[in-house]
C-alpha positions as CSV (number, residue, x, y, z in Angstrom):
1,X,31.7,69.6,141.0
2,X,34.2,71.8,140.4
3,X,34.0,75.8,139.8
4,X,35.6,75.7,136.0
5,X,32.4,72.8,135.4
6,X,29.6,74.6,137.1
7,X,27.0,76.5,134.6
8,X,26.1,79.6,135.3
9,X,22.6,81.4,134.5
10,X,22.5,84.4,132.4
11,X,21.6,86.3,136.0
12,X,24.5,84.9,137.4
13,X,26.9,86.3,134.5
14,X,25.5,89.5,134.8
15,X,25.7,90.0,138.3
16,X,29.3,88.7,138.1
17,X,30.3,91.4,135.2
18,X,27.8,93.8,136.5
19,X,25.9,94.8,133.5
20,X,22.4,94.4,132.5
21,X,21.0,90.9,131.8
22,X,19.3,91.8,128.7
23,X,23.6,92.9,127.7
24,X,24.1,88.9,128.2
25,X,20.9,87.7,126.2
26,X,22.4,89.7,123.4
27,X,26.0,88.4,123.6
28,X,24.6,84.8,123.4
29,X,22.6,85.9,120.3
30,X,25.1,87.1,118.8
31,X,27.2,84.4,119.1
32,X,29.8,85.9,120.9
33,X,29.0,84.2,124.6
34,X,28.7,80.5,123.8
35,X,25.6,79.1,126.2
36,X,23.4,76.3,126.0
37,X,19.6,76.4,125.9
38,X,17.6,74.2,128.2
39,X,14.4,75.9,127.5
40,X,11.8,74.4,125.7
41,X,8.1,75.4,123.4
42,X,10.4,78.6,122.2
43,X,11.3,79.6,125.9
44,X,15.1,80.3,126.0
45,X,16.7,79.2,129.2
46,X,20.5,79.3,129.2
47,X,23.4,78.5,131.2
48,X,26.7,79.3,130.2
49,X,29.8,77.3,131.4
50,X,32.5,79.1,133.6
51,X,34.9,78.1,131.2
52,X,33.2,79.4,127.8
53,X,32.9,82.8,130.4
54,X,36.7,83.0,131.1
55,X,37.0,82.6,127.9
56,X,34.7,85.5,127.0
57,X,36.3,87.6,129.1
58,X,40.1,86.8,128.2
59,X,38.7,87.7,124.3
60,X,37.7,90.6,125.8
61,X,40.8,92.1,128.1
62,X,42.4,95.4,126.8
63,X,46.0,96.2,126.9
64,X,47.4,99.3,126.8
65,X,47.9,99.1,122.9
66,X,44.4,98.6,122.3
């Protein structure tokens, strides 16, 4: 499997951006950090792709005109 297919948990994501989990849960509700729930009887258990996370991050690069 390769690194851009693997699914990460919401742990994982915040470990690798170092901020809270609870930071993550929201971006997912939100809607801006696409994930998919695999939980089930109203549990939410997400994993979020590496590529939908690259792609969270790119969105949210600064430049020096921001």
């Amino acid at each position: 499997m390769s690194s851009e297919s693997k699914e990460l948990t919401v742990e994982q994501v915040a470990e690798e951006l170092q901020v809270h989990k609870n930071l993550v849960y929201s971006w997912i509700q939100a809607g801006e950090l696409p994930a998919i729930d695999i939980g089930r009887r109203g549990k939410h258990v997400y994993r979020i792709s590496r590529a939908d996370l690259n792609a969270f991050k790119q969105a949210r690069r600064t430049t020096r005109d921001n």
